[in-house]
C-alpha positions in Angstrom: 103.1 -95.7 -108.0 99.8 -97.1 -109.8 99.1 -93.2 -110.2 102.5 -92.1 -111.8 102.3 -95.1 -114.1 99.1 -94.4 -115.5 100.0 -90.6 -116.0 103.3 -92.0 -117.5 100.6 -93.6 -120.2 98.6 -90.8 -120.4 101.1 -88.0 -120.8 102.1 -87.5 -123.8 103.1 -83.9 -124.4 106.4 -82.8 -124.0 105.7 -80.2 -121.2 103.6 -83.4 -119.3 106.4 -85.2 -119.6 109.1 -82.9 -118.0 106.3 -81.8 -115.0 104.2 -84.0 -114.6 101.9 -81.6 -112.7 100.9 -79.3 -115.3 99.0 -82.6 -116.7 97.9 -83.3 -113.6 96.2 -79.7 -113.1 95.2 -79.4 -117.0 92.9 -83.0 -116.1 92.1 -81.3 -112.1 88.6 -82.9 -112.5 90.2 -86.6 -112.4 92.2 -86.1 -109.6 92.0 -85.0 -105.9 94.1 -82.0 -105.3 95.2 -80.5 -102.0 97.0 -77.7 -101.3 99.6 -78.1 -97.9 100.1 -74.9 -96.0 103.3 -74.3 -95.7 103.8 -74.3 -91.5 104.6 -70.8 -90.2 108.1 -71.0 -89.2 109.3 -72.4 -92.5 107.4 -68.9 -94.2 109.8 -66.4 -95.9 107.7 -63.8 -97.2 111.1 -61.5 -98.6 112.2 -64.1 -100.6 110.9 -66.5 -103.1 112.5 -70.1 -102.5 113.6 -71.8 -105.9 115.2 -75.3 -105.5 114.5 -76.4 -109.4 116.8 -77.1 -111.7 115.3 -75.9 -115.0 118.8 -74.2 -116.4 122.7 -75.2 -116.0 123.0 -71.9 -114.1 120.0 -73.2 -111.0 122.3 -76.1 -110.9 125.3 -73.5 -110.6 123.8 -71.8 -107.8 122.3 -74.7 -105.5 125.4 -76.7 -105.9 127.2 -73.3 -104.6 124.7 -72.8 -101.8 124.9 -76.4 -100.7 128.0 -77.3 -101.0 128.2 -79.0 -97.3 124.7 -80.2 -97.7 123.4 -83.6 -96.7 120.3 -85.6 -97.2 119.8 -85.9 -93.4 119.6 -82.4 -93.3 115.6 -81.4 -92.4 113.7 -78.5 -94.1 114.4 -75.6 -91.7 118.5 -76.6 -92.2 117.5 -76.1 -96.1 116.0 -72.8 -95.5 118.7 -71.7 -93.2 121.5 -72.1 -96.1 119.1 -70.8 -98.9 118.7 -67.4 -96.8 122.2 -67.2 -95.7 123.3 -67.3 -99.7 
């Protein structure tokens, strides 16, 4: 939390304000970055995985594909849906 609130005072572009990333990787040196590999299983190398919501119409399309979702539900249940769309 201490980190996100002094980013919140930093951040004062529009596109640092809607991802807070990009300022996070425009100011890498002052930060300790780690990339996560993604385990094997969860891998889907035909298909690009987009659960954003940058546009009405990503909204449109997840709400479709999840429909019966559940915040219990773990990651491979997410990826089973997104595949079977």
């Amino acid at each position: 939390m201490k980190l996100l609130d002094a980013i919140s005072r930093q951040a004062l572009l529009p596109r640092h304000r809607e991802h807070v990333t990009s300022f996070i990787w425009e100011n890498a040196g002052s930060y300790k970055i780690d990339a996560v590999s993604c385990p094997e299983d969860w891998a889907d190398e035909k298909t690009e995985v987009k659960l954003d919501v940058d546009l009405p119409s990503d909204l449109e399309r997840l709400t479709t594909i999840f429909s019966g979702a559940s915040f219990t539900w773990s990651v491979p249940e997410i990826l089973s849906a997104w595949r079977a769309r």
